[in-house]
N, C-alpha and C positions, 0 to 999 in steps of 0.2 A: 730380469724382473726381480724385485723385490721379494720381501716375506708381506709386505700390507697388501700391493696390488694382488697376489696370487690370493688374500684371505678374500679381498671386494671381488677378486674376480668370482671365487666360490659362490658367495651370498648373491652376488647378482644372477648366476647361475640357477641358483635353486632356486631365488624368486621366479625366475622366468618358467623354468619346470612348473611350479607351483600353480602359475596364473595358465599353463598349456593344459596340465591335467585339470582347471578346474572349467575350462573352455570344452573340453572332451566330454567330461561329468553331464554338462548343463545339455551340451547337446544329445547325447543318451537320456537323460528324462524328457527333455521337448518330444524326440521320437516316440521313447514310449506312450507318452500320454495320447501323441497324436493316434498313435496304435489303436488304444483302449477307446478312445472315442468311435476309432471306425469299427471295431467289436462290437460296441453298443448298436450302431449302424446296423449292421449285419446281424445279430441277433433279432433285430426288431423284422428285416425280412421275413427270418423264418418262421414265424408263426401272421395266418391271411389275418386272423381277429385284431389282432393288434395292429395290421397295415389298417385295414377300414377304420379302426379306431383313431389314430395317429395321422394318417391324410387329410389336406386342408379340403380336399375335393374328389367327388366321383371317380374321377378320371388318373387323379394320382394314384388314387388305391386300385384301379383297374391296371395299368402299368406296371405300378410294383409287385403285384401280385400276379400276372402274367412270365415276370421277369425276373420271379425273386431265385431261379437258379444261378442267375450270373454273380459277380463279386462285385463291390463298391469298387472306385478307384477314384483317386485324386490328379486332377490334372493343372487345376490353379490351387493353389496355397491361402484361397480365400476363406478364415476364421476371424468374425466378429465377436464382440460380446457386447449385451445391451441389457442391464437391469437382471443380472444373474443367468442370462439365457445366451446359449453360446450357439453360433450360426455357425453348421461348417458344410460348404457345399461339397458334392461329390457326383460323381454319374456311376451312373447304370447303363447299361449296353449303351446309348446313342443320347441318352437325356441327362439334364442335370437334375440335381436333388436339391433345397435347404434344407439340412436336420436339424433342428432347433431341440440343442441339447442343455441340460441342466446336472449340476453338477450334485450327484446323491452321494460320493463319502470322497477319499483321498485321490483313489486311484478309478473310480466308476461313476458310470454316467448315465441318466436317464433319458433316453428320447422322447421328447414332449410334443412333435407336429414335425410331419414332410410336407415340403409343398416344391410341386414339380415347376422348372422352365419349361 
């Protein structure tokens, strides 16, 4: 090999490094944020006033308030956004959830309404 190809081989090199670590980067903030949303989630369990508050209906805030020892979990990857309000479903022991969450600063979220399946 040459002294040109081993310089192009360099630089093509380091581009590809370049575009891996920024593929790793992007996926480490996706996680986190997804994190910090289910935090918000779960925050909002633990206090009953703000479930009654926040449930679209009787029977959501009887549920989650029956059930707020257990943890959220994600089982479909289903996150909308519509007019600033962001849907992210989740379950609870045996039900599903939509948290219809709103975005309060960079990294934190507000939960605006759950409404049970």
């Amino acid at each position: 090999m040459d002294f040109t190809s081993v310089e192009i081989t360099k630089i093509y090199g380091g581009l590809l490094l370049l575009i891996i670590a920024g593929i790793i980067i992007v996926l480490f903030i996706n996680d986190f944020i997804r994190r910090r949303m289910i935090l918000a989630c779960n925050r909002i369990l633990q206090n009953k006033e703000k479930i009654t508050k926040l449930a679209v209906d009787g029977k959501t805030a009887d549920y989650l308030a029956r059930n707020q020892s257990y943890e959220l979990y994600r089982v479909d990857e289903i996150i909308s956004k519509k007019n600033d309000v962001i849907r992210y479903r989740l379950c609870l022991k045996k039900r599903s959830f939509d948290f219809y969450l709103k975005k309060k600063n960079l990294l934190n979220y507000n939960v605006i309404a759950i409404k049970m399946y």
